[in-house]
Each structure stands twice: as C-alpha cells, then as structure tokens.
C-alpha positions in Angstrom: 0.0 0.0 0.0 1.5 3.3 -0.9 -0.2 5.3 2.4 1.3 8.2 3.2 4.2 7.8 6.1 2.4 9.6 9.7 4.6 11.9 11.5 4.7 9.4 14.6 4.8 5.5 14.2 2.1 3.4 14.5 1.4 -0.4 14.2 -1.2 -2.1 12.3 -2.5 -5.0 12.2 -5.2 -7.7 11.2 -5.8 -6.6 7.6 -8.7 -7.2 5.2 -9.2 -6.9 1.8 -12.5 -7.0 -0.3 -12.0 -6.4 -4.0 -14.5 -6.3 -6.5 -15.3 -4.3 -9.8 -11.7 -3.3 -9.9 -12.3 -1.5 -6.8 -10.3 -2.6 -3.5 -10.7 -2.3 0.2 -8.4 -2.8 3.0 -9.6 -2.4 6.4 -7.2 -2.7 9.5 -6.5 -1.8 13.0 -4.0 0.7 14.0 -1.8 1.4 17.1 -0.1 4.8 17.7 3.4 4.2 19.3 2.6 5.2 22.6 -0.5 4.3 24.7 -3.2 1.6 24.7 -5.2 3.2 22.2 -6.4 1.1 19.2 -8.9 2.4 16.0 -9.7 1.1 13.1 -8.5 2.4 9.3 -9.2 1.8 5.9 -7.8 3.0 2.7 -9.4 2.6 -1.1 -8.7 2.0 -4.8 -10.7 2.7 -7.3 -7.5 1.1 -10.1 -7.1 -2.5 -9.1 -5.1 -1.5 -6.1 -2.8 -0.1 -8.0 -3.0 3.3 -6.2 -4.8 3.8 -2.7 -6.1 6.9 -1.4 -5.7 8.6 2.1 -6.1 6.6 5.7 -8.8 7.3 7.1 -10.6 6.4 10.8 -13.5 3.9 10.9 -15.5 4.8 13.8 -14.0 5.7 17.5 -10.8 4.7 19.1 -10.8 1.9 21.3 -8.9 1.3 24.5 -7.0 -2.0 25.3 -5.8 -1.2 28.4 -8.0 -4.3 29.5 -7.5 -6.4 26.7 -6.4 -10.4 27.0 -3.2 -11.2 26.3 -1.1 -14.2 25.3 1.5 -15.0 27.6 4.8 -16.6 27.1 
C-alpha cells in the first residue's frame, strides 16, 4: 500500500481486503506508538489496487488497556 508515512509510528494490524469491480478495500486496525489506544482504518482503490487513497478512521478509538493477552 502506498499510504502516506504519519509523523509518529504506529502499528497495524489484522488486515482485510475486499476487491470487487476493480475497486479494493483494505480495512485494519492501527496502534499509535505510545499508549493503549487502538482504531480502526481503511484505505481505497478505485485502479485494481494499483493506487490507494488517504487513511482514514472507521468509527471511534478503542482502548486496550484491558484487553487479554497471550503470555509466554
């Protein structure tokens, strides 16, 4: 995906992708660097994925500071 680098870091995670119609979807969550904070984002093609459009938000940001985690 060509998105556009954000001034600070930040993780994503668990893609999806929909394609149809030469149009695709990808859908993912997103983790700033710092913090438990978690939202979802999605970015668009209207070319066969050949070019995507901006990141944007996909309703509010979440909070994992109680979230189960795998331990090791």
């Amino acid at each position: 995906m060509n998105v556009n680098t954000p001034r600070r870091p930040r993780d994503r995670f668990t893609p999806g992708v929909a394609a149809y119609g030469g149009a695709v979807l990808v859908i993912y969550g997103a983790r700033k660097d710092v913090g438990p904070r978690v939202s979802m984002r999605y970015v668009t093609s209207a070319e066969d994925g050949v070019t995507f459009g901006r990141e944007r938000r996909l309703g509010r940001t979440g909070d994992l500071t109680c979230a189960a985690t795998a331990g090791g």
